[in-house]
BATIBA-758744 format. One record per residue (C-alpha): residue in three letters; x, y, z. Coordinates in pm, whole numbers, plus 50000, padded with zeros to 5 digits. Layout:
BEGIN
R  code      X      Y      Z
R   ALA      X      Y      Z
...
END
This chain:
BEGIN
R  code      X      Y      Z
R   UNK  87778  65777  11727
R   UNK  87761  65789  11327
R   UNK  87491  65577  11141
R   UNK  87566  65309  10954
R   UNK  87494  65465  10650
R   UNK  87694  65754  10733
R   UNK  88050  65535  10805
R   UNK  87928  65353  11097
R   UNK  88117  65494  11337
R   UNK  88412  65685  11210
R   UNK  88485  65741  10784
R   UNK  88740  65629  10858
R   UNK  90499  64802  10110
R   UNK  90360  64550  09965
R   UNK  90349  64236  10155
R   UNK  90690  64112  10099
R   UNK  91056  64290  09920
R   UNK  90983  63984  09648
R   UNK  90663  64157  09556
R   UNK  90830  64473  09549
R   UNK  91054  64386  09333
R   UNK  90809  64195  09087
R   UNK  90606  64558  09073
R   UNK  90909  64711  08965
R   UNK  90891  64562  08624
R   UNK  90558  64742  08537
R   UNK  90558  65024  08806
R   UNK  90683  65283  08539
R   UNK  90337  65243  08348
R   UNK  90154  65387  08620
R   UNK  89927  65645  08542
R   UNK  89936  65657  08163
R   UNK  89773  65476  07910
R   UNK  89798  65115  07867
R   UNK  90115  64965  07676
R   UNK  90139  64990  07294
R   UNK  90226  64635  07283
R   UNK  89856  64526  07325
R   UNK  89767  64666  07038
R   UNK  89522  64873  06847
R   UNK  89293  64659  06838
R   UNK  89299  64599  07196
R   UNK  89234  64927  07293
R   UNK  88953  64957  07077
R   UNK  88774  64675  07197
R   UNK  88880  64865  07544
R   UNK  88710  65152  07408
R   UNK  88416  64944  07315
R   UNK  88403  64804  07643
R   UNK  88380  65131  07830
R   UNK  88078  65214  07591
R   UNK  87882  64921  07724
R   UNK  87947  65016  08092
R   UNK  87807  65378  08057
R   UNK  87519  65246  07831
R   UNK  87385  65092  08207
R   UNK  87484  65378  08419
R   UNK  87239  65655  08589
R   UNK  86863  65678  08425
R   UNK  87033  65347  08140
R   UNK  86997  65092  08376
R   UNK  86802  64816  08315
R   UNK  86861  64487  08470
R   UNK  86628  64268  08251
R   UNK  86828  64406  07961
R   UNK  87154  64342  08155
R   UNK  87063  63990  08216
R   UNK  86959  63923  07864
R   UNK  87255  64068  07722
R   UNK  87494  63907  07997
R   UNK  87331  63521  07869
R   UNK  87441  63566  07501
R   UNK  87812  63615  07641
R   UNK  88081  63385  07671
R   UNK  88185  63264  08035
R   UNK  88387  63438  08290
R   UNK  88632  63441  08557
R   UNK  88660  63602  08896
R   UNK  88927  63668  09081
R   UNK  88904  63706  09459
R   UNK  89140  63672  09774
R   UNK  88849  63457  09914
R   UNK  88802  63098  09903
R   UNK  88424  63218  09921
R   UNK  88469  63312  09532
R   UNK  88404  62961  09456
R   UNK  88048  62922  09613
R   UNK  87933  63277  09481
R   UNK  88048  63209  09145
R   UNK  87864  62858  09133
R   UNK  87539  62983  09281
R   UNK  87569  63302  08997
R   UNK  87596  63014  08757
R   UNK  87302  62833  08896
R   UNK  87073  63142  08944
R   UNK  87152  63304  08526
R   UNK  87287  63002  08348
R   UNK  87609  63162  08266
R   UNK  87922  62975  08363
R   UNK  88158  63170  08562
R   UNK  88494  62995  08722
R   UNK  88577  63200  09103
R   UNK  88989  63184  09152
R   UNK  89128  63230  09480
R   UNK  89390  63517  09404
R   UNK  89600  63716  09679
R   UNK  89601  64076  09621
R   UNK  89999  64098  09497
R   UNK  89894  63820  09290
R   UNK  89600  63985  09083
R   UNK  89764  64334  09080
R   UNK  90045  64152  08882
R   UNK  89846  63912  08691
R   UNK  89613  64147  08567
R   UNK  89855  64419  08456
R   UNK  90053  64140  08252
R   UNK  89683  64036  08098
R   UNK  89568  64388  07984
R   UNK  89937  64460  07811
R   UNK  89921  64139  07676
R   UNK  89584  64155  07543
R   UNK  89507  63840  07655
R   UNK  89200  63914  07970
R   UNK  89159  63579  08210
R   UNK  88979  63778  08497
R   UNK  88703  63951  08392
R   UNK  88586  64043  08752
R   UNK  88898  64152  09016
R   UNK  88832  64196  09335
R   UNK  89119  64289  09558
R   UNK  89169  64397  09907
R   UNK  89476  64629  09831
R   UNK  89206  64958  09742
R   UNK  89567  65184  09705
R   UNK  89749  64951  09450
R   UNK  89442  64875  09273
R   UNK  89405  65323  09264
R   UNK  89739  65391  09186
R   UNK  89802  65119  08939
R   UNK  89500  64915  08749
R   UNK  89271  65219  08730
R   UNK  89476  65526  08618
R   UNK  89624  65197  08366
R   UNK  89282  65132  08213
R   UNK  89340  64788  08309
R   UNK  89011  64787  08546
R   UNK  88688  64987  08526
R   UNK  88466  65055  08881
R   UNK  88102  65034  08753
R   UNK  87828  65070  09030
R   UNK  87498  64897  08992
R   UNK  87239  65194  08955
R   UNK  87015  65018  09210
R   UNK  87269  64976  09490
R   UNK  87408  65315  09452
R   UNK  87206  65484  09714
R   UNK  87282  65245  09961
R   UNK  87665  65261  09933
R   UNK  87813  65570  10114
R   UNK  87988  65814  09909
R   UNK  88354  65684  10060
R   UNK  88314  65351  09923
R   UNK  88236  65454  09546
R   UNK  88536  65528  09379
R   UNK  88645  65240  09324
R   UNK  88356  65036  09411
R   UNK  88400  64871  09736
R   UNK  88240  64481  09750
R   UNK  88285  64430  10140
R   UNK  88531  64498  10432
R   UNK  88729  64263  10601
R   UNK  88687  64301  10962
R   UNK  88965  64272  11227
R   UNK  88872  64279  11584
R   UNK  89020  64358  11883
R   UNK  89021  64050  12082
R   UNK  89034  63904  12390
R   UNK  89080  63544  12565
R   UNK  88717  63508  12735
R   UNK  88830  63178  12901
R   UNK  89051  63416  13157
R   UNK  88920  63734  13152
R   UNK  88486  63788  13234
R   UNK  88544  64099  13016
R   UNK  88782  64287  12816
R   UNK  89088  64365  13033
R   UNK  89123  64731  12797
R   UNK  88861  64982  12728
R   UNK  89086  65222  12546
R   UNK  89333  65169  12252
R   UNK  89584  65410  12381
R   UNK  89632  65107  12685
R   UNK  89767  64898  12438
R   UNK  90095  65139  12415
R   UNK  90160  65133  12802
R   UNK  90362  64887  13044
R   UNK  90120  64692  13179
R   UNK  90045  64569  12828
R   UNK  90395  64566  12714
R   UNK  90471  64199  12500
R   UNK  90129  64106  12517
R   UNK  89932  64281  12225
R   UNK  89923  64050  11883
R   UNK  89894  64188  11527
R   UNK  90033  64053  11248
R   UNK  90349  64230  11167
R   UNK  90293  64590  11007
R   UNK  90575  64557  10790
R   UNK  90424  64292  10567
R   UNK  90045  64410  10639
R   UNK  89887  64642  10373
R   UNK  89610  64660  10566
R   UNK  89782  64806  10912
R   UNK  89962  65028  10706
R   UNK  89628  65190  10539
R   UNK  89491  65163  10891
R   UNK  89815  65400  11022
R   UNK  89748  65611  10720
R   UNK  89349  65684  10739
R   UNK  89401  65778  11096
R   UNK  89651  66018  11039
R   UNK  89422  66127  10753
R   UNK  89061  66213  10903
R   UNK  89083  66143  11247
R   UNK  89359  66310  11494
R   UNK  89044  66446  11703
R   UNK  88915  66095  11752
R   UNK  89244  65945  11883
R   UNK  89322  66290  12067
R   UNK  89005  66267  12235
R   UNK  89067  65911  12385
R   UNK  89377  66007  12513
R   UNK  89263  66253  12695
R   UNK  89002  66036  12839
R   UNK  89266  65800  12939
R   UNK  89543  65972  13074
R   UNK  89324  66288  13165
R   UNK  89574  66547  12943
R   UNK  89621  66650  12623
R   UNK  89888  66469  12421
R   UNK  90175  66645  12357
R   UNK  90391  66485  12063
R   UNK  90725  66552  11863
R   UNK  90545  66297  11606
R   UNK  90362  66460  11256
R   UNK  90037  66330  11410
R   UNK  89851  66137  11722
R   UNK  89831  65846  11482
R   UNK  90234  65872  11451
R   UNK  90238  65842  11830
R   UNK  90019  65624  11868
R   UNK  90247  65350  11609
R   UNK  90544  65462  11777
R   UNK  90433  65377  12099
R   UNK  90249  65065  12008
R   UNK  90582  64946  11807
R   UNK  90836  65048  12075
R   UNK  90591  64811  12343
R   UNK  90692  64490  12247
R   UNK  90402  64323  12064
R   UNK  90384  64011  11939
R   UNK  90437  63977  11584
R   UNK  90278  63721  11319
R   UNK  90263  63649  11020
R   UNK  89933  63552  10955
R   UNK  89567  63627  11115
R   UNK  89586  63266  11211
R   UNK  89882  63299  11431
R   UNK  89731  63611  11628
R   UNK  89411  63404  11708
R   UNK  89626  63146  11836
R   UNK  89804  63394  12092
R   UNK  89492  63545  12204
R   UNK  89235  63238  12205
R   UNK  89482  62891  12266
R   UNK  89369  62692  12584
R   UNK  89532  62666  12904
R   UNK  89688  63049  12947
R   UNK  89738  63251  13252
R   UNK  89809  63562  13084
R   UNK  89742  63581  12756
R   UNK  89710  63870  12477
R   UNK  89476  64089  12344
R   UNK  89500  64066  11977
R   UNK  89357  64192  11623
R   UNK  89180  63900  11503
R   UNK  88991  63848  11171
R   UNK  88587  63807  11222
R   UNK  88657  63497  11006
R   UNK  88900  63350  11291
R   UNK  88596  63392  11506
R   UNK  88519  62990  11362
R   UNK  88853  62871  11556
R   UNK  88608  62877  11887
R   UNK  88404  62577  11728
R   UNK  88694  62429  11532
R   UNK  88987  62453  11770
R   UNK  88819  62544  12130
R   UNK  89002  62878  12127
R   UNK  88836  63147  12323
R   UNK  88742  63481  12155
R   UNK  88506  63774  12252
R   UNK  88512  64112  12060
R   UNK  88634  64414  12297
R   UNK  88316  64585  12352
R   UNK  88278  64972  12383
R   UNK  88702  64977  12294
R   UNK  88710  65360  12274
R   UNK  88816  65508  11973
R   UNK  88686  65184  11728
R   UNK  88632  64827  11829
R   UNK  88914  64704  11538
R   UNK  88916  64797  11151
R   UNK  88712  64750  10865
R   UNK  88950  64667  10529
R   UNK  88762  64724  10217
R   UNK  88794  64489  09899
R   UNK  88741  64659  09590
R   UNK  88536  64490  09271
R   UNK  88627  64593  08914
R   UNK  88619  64457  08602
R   UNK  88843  64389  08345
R   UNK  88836  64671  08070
R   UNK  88952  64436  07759
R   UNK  88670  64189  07924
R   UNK  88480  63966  07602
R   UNK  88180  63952  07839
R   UNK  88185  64286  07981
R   UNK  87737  64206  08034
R   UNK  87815  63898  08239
R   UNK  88081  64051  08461
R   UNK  87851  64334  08473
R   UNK  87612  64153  08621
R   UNK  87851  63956  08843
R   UNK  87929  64297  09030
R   UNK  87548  64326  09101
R   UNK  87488  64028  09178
R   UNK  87766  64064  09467
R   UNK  87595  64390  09580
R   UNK  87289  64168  09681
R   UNK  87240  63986  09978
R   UNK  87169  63668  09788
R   UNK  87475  63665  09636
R   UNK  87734  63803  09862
R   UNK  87568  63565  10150
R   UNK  87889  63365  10145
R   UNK  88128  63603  10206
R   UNK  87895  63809  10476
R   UNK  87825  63509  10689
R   UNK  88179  63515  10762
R   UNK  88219  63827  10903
R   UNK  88242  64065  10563
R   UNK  88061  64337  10565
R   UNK  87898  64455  10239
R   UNK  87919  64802  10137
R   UNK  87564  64827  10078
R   UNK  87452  64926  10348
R   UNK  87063  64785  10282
R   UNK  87191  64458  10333
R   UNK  87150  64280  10745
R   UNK  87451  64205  10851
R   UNK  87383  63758  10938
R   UNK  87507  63595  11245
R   UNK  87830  63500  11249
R   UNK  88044  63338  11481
R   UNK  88183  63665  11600
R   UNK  87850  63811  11662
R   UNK  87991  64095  11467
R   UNK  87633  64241  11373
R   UNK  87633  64363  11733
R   UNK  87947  64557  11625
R   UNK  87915  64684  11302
R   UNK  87858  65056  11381
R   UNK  88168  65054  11631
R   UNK  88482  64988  11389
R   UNK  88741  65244  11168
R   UNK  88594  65249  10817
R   UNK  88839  65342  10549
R   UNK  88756  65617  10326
R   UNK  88823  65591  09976
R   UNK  88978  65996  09964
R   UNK  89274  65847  10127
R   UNK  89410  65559  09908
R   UNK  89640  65801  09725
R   UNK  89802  65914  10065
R   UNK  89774  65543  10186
R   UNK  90008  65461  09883
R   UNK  90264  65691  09863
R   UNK  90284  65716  10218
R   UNK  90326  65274  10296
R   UNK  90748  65321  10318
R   UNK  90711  65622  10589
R   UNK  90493  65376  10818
R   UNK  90711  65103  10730
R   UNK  91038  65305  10854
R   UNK  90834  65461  11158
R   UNK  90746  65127  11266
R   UNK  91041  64993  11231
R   UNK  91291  65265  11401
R   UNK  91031  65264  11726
R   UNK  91048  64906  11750
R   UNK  91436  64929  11791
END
């Protein structure tokens, strides 16, 4: 089994059409520089704010001279798909006396709102993080809307696949089982989850409208056929044969075309798998956060241990920061700050797992510490294929599902 450090265990279109169609509007900018419209001005101070970034990179960095310089600035924003944001941003407050305002932003939400406040000139968030690593890629960075700055102290600790950009923490989704009605888990083997005896009873929330599954498809297909073609062997006791591009491709196909039962949010999947009172129920991918619903709701959860290939997936959420930021030293020191286990504490003790690795995982209600070095890490080297490649999953899902 791989370290920790070294990816744990294995290195591995947009949610709705509406979304889609908002991108459209300022798709055609990608990969050049940012619009004329903002000004000259604006992209000198860009320019400017670049400078500061690289004056605290490699052999520069100084954090007494960061925090100095970040407590003459102005305050700052964050955005963050978290609710979480709020509580880090208020203790970063408390613990440097700089006022900084957390926003709870979905991913389609900051990619959107961000590219409308660097062409505008006019920079709310100073600090994005977002959970959609391809779009933020493929659209903020080659945009110079965004800059990925690593905290020279941290840097040793976060594996090279989780660099560029910067990756804050990964979301973990676990495969899941009711532990009310089975002692243990009733699979050992992803590749189960595509045959009869499973067929209607495996939740996930719909791939169609999940980034995240999509990626997942992706990286597989990527950088690791031999791990999926070794667990079928070990299941079914033959090699796979396939008219598909990949294992991964078969393994989608088959999972589609077995009936699962499709959601439309994490919360809906650990209600299939964990509600009360079932005879039968499903096996599901379930959030480490949904983990709480066995306090809050008396559901019944337990992570499927020893699941051969991975025990579920590991999402990472990128951090960035604004490149036409007024406070580029405070949002500078927001990003490390985050890289610490002080202040990423709230968003780890529910089941995120920072990317610096020198960080303990806490307890959690999913007892996901015990897991960490068993789930599919995503590997930065991929987010371009992940992107361009979200419409073939989309259709290959969809046609095996017919």
């Amino acid at each position: 089994m791989r370290t920790h450090q070294n990816r744990r265990k294995s290195r591995r279109l947009l949610t709705t059409s509406a979304i889609l169609l908002s991108l459209t509007a300022f798709s055609a900018c990608a990969g050049q520089a940012p619009a004329d419209s903002a000004g000259s001005d604006d992209a000198k101070n860009a320019s400017q704010t670049k400078e500061v970034f690289a004056a605290f990179e490699g052999e520069n960095f100084d954090l007494d001279e960061l925090i100095a310089k970040a407590q003459e600035e102005g305050p700052i924003t964050i955005y963050d798909n978290a609710s979480a944001v709020e509580d880090i941003a208020k203790n970063f407050s408390e613990k440097y006396g700089i006022e900084a305002t957390g926003t709870k932003v979905d991913a389609s939400e900051a990619l959107e709102m961000v590219t409308r406040e660097a062409q505008s000139g006019n920079v709310v968030g100073d600090v994005v993080t977002m959970q959609d690593l391809p779009a933020l890629k493929n659209q903020l960075l080659p945009n110079d809307f965004v800059t990925s700055w690593i905290p020279e102290d941290a840097r040793e600790y976060i594996d090279e696949s989780m660099q560029d950009p910067l990756v804050m923490v990964s979301d973990s989704n676990l495969w899941t089982y009711n532990d009310e009605v089975y002692d243990t888990c009733p699979i050992t083997n992803m590749w189960e989850l595509t045959e009869d005896d499973w067929k209607g009873k495996v939740a996930l929330e719909d791939p169609v409208g999940a980034n995240k599954l999509l990626d997942f498809f992706s990286q597989m297909g990527q950088f690791d056929e031999e791990a999926l073609l070794a667990a079928y062997e070990d299941h079914f006791g033959e090699a796979l044969e396939t008219e598909e591009d990949s294992a991964a491709a078969e393994w989608v196909a088959r999972l589609a075309a077995n009936n699962p039962i499709l959601t439309s949010s994490n919360e809906d999947v650990s209600e299939a798998v964990g509600a009360p009172g079932q005879s039968e129920p499903p096996v599901g991918l379930v959030s480490s956060s949904k983990f709480r619903n066995i306090e809050e709701k008396g559901y019944a959860h337990a992570i499927c241990d020893g699941l051969e290939p991975w025990e579920g997936i590991a999402q990472p959420k990128g951090v960035t920061i604004a490149t036409g930021t007024e406070s580029p030293h405070a949002a500078m020191l927001y990003v490390h700050y985050v890289m610490t286990e002080e202040g990423i504490e709230p968003q780890n003790s529910e089941g995120k797992i920072s990317a610096n690795t020198a960080i303990q995982q806490p307890d959690d209600p999913s007892k996901l510490a015990e897991h960490i070095d068993d789930l599919y890490y995503f590997d930065n080297a991929g987010l371009d294929e992940d992107w361009n490649s979200r419409q073939t999953w989309q259709d290959q899902w969809r046609v095996a599902a017919q």
